[in-house]
C-alpha positions, 0 to 999 in steps of 0.5 A: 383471446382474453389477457387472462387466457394469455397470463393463464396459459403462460403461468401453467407452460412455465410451470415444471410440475402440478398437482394433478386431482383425480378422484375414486368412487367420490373420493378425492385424491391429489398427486404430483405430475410434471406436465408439459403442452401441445401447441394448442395448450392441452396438459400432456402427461406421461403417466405411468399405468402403476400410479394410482391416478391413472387407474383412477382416469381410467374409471373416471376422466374428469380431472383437474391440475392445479399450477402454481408460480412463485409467491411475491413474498413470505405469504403463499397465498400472494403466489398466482395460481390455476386450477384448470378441470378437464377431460383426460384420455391416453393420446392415440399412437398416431399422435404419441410420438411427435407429442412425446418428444414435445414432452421430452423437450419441457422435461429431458431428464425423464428419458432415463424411464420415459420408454419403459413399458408401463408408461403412456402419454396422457392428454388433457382436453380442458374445460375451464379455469379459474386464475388467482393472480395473488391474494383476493385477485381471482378471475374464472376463464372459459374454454374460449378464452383459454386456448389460444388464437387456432390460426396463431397456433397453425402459423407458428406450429408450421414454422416451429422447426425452422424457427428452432434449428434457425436459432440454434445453427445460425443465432447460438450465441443469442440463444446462450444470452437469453438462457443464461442472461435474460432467464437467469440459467448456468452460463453454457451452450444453450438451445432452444427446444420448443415454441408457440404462440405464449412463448419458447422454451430454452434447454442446457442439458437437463436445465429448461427455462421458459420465456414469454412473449410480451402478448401472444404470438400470431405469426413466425414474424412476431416469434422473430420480433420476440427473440431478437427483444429477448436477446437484446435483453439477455444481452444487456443481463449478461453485462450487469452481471459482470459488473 
């Protein structure tokens, strides 16, 4: 797997919202969407069936999401960036469920409306990318490159539960520190929420923060190894800003 589907993928999971483009009768539209990801970097998206957009993925389901992270200065144009294009299609019910509550764990507010009837979770098989790093530093991705490593991704998604009730029963206070300390969130009882090969997710209340591992993770072992460094490090950010 390249660096660049590594830097690609962790831009877009760390990413709380996109712009989804879609397009009617070769018409061009663009919308706000709030994606999340399955362990094997699919866009997930709940959407609802009296947007225009779905209507619009419904007639045509070639699509494309563009993710943006922050600028190095006044100049928008330094802010790195991916547009990823792709096939969307409804997930099946077999498989709704336990990617709902994925999506629910990246974007908990939304469960004041995410079981209202109109709405459906909608996944994006992607095709490729192209990743701007900042201004002039433009790469194109294929497919291959994007996804991350199958074995990883099984490894990890099979230990992912034990992993997170382990952290949250048995490490709360290194949970807290790296929320609080390292990721630079409110200071409160944090959990964690999800994990994958590129990083974990952090939650307090309706607060989610992303935290990226140094290179992708091809083992529950490197998982480990990773949060203990990023505990240390909350550790240490929780006493500078006491200082």
């Amino acid at each position: 797997m390249s660096d660049e589907g590594f830097a690609a993928r962790c831009l877009a999971r760390a990413a709380g919202s996109a712009v989804l483009a879609t397009q009617a009768e070769g018409q061009p539209f663009a919308s706000l969407v709030t994606p999340a990801f399955s362990p094997g970097f699919e866009p997930l998206l709940l959407l609802s069936s009296l947007s225009e957009h779905t209507r619009q993925l419904r007639a045509e389901p070639r699509c494309a999401l563009l993710f943006t992270g922050p600028a190095e200065g006044a100049n928008p144009q330094t802010a790195p960036r991916l547009t990823l294009t792709g096939i969307a299609a409804e997930v099946p019910a077999a498989e709704a469920t336990a990617l709902k509550a994925r999506w629910l764990a990246k974007h908990p507010y939304a469960a004041l409306y995410a079981d209202f009837g109109d709405f459906a979770l909608w996944r994006i098989t992607p095709g490729g990318a192209l990743l701007v790093g900042g201004f002039a530093r433009a790469v194109r991705i294929r497919q291959a490159d994007l996804r991350p490593d199958p074995a990883a991704v099984a490894a990890i998604e099979g230990a992912a539960e034990g992993i997170i009730e382990h952290m949250n029963s048995d490490h709360a206070a290194a949970v807290a520190a790296i929320g609080a300390g390292l990721l630079g969130g409110p200071t409160g009882p944090w959990r964690m929420v999800g994990v994958d090969s590129d990083g974990a997710d952090f939650g307090l209340g309706e607060v989610v923060r992303r935290l990226a591992w140094a290179q992708s993770a091809s083992s529950a072992e490197a998982v480990r190894v990773g949060l203990i460094e990023a505990a240390r490090a909350g550790r240490a950010g929780q006493v500078d800003a006491k200082i």
